[in-house]
C-alpha positions as MATLAB code, in Angstrom:
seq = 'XXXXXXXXXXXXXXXXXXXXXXXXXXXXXXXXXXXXXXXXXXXXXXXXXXXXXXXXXXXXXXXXXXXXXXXXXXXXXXXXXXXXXXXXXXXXXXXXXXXXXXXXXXXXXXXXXXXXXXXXXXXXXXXXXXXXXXXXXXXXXXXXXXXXXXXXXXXXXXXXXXXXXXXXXXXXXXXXXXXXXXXXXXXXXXXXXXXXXXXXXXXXXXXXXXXXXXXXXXXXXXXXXXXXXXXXXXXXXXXXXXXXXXXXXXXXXXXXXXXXXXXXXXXXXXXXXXXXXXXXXXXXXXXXXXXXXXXXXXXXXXXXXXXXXXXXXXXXXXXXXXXXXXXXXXXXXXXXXXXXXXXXXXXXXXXXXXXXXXXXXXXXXXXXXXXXXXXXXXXXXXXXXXXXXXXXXXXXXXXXXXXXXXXXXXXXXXXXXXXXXXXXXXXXXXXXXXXXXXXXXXXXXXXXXXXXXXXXXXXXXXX';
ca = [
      19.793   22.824   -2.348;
      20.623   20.785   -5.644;
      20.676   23.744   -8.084;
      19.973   22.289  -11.990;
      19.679   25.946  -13.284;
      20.731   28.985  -11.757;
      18.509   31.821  -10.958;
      18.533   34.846   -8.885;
      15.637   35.877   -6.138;
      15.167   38.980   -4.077;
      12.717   38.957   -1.394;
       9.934   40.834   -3.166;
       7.409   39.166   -5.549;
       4.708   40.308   -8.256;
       1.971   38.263   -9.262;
       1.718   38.599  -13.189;
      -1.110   37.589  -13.383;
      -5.199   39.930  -13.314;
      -7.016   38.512  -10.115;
     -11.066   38.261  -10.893;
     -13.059   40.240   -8.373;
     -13.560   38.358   -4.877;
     -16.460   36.657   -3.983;
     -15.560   34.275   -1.919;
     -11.856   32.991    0.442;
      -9.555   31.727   -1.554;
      -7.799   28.502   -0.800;
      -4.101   28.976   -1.502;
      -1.943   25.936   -2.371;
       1.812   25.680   -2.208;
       3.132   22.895   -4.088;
       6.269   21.564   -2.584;
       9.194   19.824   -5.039;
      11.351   17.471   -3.045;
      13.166   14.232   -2.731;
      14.745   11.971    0.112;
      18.099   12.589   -1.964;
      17.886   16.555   -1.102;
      20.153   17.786    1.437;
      18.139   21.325    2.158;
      14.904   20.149    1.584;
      14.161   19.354    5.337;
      13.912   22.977    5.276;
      11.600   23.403    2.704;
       9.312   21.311    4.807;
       9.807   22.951    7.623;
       9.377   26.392    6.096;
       5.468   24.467    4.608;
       4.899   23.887    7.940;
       5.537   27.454    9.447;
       3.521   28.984    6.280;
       0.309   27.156    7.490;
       0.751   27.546   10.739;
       0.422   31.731    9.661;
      -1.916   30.751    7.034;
      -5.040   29.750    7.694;
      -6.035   29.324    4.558;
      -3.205   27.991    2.910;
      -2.683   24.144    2.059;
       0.335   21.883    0.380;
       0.979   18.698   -1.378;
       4.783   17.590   -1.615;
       6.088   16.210   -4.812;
       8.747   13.788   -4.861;
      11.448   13.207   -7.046;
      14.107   10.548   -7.877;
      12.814    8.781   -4.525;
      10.876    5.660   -3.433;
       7.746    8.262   -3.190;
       7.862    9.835   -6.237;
       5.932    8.815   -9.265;
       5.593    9.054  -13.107;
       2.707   11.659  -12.060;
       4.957   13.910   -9.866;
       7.670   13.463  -12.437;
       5.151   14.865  -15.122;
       4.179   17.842  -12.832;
       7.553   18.975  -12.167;
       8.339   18.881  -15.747;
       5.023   20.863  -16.774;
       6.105   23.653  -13.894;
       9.588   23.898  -14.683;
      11.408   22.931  -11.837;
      14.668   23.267  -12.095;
      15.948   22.954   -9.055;
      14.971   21.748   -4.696;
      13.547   21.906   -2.804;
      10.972   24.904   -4.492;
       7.927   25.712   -4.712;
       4.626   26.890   -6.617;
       1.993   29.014   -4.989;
      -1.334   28.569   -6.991;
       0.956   27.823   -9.756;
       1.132   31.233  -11.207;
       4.115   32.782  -12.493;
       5.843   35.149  -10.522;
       8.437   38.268  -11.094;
      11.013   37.945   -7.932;
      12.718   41.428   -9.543;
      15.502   39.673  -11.320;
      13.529   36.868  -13.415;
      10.517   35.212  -14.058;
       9.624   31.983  -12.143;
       6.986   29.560  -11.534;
       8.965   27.205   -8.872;
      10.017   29.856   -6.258;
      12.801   29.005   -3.882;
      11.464   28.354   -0.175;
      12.421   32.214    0.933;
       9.800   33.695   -1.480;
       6.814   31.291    0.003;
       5.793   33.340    2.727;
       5.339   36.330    0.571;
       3.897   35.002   -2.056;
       1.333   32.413    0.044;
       0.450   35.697    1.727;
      -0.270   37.573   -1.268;
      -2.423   34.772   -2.701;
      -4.479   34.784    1.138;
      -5.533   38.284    0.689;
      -7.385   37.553   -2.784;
     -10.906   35.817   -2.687;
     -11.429   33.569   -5.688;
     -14.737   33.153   -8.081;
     -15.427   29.685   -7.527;
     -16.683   27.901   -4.339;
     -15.368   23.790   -4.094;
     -17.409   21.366   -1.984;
     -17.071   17.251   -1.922;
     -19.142   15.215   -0.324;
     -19.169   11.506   -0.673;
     -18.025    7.983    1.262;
     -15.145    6.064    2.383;
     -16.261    2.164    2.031;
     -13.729    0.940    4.149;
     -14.345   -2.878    3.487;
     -13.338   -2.490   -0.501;
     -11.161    0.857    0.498;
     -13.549    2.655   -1.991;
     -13.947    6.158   -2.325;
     -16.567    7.155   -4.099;
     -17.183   10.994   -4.268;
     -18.721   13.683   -5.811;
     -16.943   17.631   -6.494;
     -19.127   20.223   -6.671;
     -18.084   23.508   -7.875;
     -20.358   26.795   -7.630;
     -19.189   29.461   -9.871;
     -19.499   33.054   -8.659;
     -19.108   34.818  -11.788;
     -18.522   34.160  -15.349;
     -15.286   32.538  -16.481;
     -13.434   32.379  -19.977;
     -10.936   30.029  -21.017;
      -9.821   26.180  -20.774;
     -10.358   24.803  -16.779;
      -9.513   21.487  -15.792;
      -9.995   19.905  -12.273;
      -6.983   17.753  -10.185;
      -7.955   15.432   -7.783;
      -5.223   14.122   -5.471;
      -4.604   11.892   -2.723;
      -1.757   12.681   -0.107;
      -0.268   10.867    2.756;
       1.749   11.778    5.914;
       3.991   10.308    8.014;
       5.989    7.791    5.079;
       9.084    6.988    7.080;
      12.510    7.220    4.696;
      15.640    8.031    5.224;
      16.234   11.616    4.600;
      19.412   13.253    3.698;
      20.401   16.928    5.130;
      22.836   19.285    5.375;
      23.887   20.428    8.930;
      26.675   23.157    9.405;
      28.140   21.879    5.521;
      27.942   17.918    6.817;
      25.282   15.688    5.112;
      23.537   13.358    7.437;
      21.381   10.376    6.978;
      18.422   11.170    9.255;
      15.971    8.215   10.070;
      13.687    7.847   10.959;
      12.032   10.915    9.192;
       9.047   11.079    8.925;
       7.207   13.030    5.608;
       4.338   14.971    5.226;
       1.766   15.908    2.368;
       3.335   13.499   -0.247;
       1.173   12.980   -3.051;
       0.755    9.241   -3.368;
      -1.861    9.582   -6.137;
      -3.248   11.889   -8.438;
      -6.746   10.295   -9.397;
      -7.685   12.589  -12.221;
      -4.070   12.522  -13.884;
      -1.385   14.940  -13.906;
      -3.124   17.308  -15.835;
      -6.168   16.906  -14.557;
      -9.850   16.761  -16.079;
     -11.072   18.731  -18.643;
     -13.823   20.713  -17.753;
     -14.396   23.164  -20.313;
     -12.371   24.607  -23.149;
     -14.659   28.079  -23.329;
     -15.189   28.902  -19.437;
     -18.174   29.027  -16.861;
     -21.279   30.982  -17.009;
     -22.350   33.136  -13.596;
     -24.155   30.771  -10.929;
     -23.559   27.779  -12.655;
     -23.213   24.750  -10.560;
     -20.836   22.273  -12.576;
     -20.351   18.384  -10.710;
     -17.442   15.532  -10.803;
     -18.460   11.720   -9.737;
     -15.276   10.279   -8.770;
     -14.549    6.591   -7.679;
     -10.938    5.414   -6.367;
      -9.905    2.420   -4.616;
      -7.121    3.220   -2.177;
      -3.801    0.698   -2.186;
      -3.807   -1.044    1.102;
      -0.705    0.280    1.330;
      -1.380    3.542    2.308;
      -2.654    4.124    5.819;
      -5.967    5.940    5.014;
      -5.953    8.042    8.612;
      -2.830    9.459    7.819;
      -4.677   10.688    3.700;
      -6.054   13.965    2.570;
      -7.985   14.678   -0.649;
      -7.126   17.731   -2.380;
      -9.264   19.287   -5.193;
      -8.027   22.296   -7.369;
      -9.080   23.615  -10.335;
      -6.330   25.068  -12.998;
      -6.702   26.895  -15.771;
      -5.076   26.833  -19.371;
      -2.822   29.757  -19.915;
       0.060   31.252  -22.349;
       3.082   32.328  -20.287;
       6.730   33.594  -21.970;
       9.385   32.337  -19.449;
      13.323   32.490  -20.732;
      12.173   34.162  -23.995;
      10.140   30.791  -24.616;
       5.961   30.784  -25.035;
       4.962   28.087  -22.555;
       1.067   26.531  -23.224;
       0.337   25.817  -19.671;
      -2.940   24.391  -17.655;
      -1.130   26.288  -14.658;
      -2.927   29.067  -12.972;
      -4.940   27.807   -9.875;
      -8.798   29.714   -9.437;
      -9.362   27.631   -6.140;
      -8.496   25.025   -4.170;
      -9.965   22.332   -1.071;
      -8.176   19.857    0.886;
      -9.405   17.851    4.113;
      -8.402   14.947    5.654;
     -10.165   12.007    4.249;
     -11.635   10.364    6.904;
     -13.165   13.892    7.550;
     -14.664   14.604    4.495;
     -16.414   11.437    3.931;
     -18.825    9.289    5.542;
     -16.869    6.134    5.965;
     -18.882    2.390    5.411;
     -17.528    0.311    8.376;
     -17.285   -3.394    7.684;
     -20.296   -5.117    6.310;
     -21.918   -6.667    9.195;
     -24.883   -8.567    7.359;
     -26.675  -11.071   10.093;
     -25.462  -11.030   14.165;
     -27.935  -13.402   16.287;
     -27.953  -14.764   19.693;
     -29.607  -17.940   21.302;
     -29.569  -20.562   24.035;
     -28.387  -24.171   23.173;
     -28.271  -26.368   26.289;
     -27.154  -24.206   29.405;
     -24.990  -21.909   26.966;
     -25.961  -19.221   24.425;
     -24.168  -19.268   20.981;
     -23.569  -16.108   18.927;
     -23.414  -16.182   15.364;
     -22.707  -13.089   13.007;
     -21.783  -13.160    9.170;
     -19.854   -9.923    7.224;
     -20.252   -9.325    3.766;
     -16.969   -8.104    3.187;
     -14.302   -6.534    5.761;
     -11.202   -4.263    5.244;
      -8.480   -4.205    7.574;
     -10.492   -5.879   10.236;
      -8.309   -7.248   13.330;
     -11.658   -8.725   14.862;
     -14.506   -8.060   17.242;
     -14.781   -7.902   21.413;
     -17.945   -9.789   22.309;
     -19.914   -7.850   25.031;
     -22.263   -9.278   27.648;
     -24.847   -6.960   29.889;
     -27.853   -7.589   32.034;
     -30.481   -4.612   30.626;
     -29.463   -1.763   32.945;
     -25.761   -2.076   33.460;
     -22.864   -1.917   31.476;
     -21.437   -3.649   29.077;
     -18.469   -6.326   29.915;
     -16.088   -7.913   26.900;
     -16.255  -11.438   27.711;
     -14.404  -12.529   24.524;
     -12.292  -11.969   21.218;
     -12.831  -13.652   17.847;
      -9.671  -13.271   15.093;
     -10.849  -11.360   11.893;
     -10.045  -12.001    8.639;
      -7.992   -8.985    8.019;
      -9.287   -7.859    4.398;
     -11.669   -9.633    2.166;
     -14.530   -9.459   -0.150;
     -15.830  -12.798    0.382;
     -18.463  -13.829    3.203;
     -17.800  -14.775    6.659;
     -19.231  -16.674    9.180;
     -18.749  -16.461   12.774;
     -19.262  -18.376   16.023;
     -18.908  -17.726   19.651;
     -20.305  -19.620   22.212;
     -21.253  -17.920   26.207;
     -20.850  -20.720   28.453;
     -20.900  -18.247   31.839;
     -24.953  -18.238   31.442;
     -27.622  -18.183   34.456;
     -31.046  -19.488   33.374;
     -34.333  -17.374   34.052;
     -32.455  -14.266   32.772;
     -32.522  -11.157   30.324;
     -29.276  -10.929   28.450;
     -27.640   -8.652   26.111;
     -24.891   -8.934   23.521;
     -23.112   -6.874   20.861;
     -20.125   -6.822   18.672;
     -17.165   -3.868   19.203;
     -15.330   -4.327   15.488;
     -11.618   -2.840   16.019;
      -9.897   -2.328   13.136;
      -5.640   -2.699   12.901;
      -5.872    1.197   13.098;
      -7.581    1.082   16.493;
     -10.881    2.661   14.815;
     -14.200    0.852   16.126;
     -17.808    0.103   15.632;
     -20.289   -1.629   17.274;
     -23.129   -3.812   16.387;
     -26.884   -3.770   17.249;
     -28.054   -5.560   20.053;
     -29.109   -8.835   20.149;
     -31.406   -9.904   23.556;
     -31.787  -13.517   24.635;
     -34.153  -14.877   27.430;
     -32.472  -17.639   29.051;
     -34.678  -20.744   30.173;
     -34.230  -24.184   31.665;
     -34.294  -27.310   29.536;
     -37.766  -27.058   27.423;
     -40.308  -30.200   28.752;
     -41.358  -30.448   24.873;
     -39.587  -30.601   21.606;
     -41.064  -28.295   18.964;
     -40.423  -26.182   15.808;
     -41.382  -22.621   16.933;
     -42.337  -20.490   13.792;
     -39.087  -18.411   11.740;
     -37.961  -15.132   11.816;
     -38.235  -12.787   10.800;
     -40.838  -13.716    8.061;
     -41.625  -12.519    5.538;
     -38.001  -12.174    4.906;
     -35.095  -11.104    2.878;
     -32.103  -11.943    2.905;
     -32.555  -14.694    5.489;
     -35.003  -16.048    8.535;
     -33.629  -17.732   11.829;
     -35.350  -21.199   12.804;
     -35.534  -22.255   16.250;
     -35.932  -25.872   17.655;
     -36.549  -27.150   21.192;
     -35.173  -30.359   22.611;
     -36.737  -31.884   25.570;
     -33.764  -34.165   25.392;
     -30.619  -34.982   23.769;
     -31.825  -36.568   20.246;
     -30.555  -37.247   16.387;
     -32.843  -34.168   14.326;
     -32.755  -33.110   11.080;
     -34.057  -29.480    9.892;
     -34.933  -29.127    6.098;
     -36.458  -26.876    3.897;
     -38.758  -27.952    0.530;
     -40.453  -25.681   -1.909;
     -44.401  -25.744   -2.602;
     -43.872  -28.878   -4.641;
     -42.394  -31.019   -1.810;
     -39.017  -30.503   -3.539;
     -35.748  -30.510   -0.970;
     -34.076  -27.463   -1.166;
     -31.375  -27.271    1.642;
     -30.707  -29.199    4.630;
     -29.849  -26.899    7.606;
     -29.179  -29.397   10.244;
     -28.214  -33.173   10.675;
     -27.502  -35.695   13.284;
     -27.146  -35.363   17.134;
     -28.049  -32.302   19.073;
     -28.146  -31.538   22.867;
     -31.536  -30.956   25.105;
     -32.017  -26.970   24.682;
     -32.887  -24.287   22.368;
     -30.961  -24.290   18.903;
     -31.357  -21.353   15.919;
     -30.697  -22.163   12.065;
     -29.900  -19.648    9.830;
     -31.698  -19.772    6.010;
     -30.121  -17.557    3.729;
     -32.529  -18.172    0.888;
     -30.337  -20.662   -1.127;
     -30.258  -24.062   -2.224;
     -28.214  -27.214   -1.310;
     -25.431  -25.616   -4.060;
     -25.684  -22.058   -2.640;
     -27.336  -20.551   -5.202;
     -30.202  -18.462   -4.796;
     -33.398  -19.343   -4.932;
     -36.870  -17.099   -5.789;
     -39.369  -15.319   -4.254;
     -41.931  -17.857   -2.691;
     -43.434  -20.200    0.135;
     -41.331  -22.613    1.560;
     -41.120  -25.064    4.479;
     -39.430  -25.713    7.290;
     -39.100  -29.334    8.663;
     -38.257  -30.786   11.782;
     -38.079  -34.343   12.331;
     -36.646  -36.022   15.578;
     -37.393  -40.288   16.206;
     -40.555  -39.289   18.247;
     -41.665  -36.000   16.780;
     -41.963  -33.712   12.947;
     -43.257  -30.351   12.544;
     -43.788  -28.284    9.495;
     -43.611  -24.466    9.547;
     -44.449  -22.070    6.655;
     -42.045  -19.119    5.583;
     -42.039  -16.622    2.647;
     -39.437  -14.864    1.067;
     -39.823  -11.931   -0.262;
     -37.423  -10.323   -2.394;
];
């Protein structure tokens, strides 16, 4: 342990603090202090990780110091709790009487007892959150709700923080009086972000009334940095209160009335990437497959799957993605393993770099032989918004042009040009002109013209 000031401890603690009548189970959280730099704080982790493992109800965040994970944030925290030496620890951040002194940051052989004090008080206030993970723009965008079970005075202010586990640095510790470099080691519950501030939120400066229901919209965009299966979100709510410690009055937002944590990905609904269009059809003897995203996150690209209705399905292929992005992509892949006179299936399975996955819906082709006629069959879906699929049959290979005009004959976009194969072939409209931009709500035209044949189909868009 790196000792800045000097204290004694004895294995017996009193809370100084008067507990509100229970209502409902408390969550107890034990703040960690510790840095890569601290020879005996391996074994403060390891003594967080044997107090919830008795604990059921106990949770922990791990503040860093003088290390690549530590922050201005956790800097200002350890400062406001007055550490003064690691690896310690606060439990719900009250201030506690080990028989010798008063202390806030306990040293790791007065956790247990004073986690398992904490455990046996309920708490006042209930804490849900409920919200969504977007995970193309890595958004979070949440809301707290906190239910209060009886009436509270004073100054309250709510912490919202984002953790991470598993952060690979070099550790130092101290094993039989020799200091090793151990690595890799691999640490837990380090707070990477503390969304609301170190201090937290001001709620209220006067308290809570009995049954009232107070809410906290949150949005945070999480670094790509972090590896978001590996977060937690932890809520907590403190409370403003006047402490003497050394002789000196301390002004504190300290004592914690309840707390919540839960693994991200748990806690919200996550928003897979953006899959906005995904459409199959025949050209020639083949079937092409074209899909378009909005915007993806982490995306390392999609399995294309193949079935007959009634069996399984098969990956017959694997298009690149484009990682992370918030601008639109298009896609192409093109079956060329296709019998005619059948009923095929296809879908998408998205994989992200993390190994999580999603699939698309399914889109069903009927395979036929060359068509005897050329013709423009109508779009769509139509009416439609965003976009309407066009299909064209060749009788035989031919130079064609597909184009679309307004009600006034004006040319709006040209969707095809030039020469296409004998077959079936499918243009996507996305309701823009010949400079992408979009155009209004309306009737418009499709045209197909071919040296021997033109055909004119009606659409609307709708928006």
């Amino acid at each position: 342990m790196r000792t800045l000031l000097r204290t004694a401890a004895i294995a017996v603690l009193f809370a100084l603090s008067t507990l509100l009548p229970a209502q409902t189970t408390r969550t107890v959280l034990l703040e960690q202090m510790t840095g890569t730099w601290c020879q005996y704080c391996p074994y403060g982790a390891d003594e967080v990780d044997s107090v919830l493992s008795i604990f059921s109800n106990a949770r922990a965040l791990a503040y860093h110091n003088q290390d690549p994970m530590a922050t201005t944030e956790t800097h200002s925290v350890q400062q406001h709790l007055l550490v003064t030496q690691y690896p310690t620890g606060t439990v719900d951040r009250r201030l506690w009487n080990t028989g010798t002194s008063l202390a806030i940051a306990l040293s790791r052989g007065y956790w247990r007892n004073a986690v398992g004090t904490r455990a046996q008080v309920a708490s006042n206030m209930y804490i849900g959150v409920a919200g969504t993970y977007h995970q193309d723009t890595r958004e979070i965008n949440a809301t707290v709700t906190l239910t209060m079970l009886d009436d509270y005075t004073g100054e309250f202010y709510l912490n919202v923080v984002l953790s991470e586990d598993s952060l690979d640095y070099t550790q130092k510790k101290n094993i039989n009086n020799i200091v090793y470099d151990i690595s890799p080691y691999y640490h837990k519950r380090v707070v990477r972000n503390m969304i609301t501030g170190w201090m937290g939120h001001q709620l209220t400066t006067s308290g809570f009334t009995k049954n009232q229901i107070v809410t906290y919209p949150f949005t945070f965009t999480v670094p790509s940095a972090y590896k978001i299966t590996n977060c937690a979100l932890t809520v907590f709510v403190t409370q403003k209160v006047t402490l003497t410690v050394n002789g000196q009055p301390q002004n504190k937002s300290m004592n914690i009335e309840q707390a919540w944590q839960e693994r991200l990905l748990s806690a919200l609904t996550t928003v897979p990437v953006e899959l906005i269009s995904f459409h199959a059809s025949q050209v020639g003897g083949d079937v092409q497959l074209r899909w378009r995203t909005a915007r993806e996150s982490n995306n390392r690209g999609w399995y294309i799957q193949r079935r007959n209705p009634g069996e399984g399905w098969t990956d017959i292929g694997f298009v690149d993605g484009y990682g992370t992005t918030n601008e639109q992509q298009i896609y192409e892949f093109t079956d060329r393993m296709v019998e005619m006179d059948q009923v095929i299936d296809y879908r998408l399975r998205q994989v992200d770099f993390d190994g999580t996955e999603d699939v698309s819906d399914v889109a069903r082709v009927f395979t036929m032989a060359t068509p005897t006629t050329t013709r423009l069959l109508p779009n769509f879906p139509n009416p439609f918004n965003p976009s309407t699929n066009i299909m064209v049959e060749l009788a035989q290979d031919a130079p064609m042009t597909v184009e679309i005009f307004d009600m006034l004959g004006r040319h709006v976009q040209t969707l095809a040009e030039g020469m296409h194969s004998a077959g079936a072939h499918v243009f996507e409209w996305n309701g823009t002109d010949a400079n992408g931009s979009p155009v209004q709500s309306g009737i418009f035209f499709a045209r197909m013209t071919t040296p021997d044949h033109s055909q004119t189909i009606q659409m609307q868009l709708a928006k």
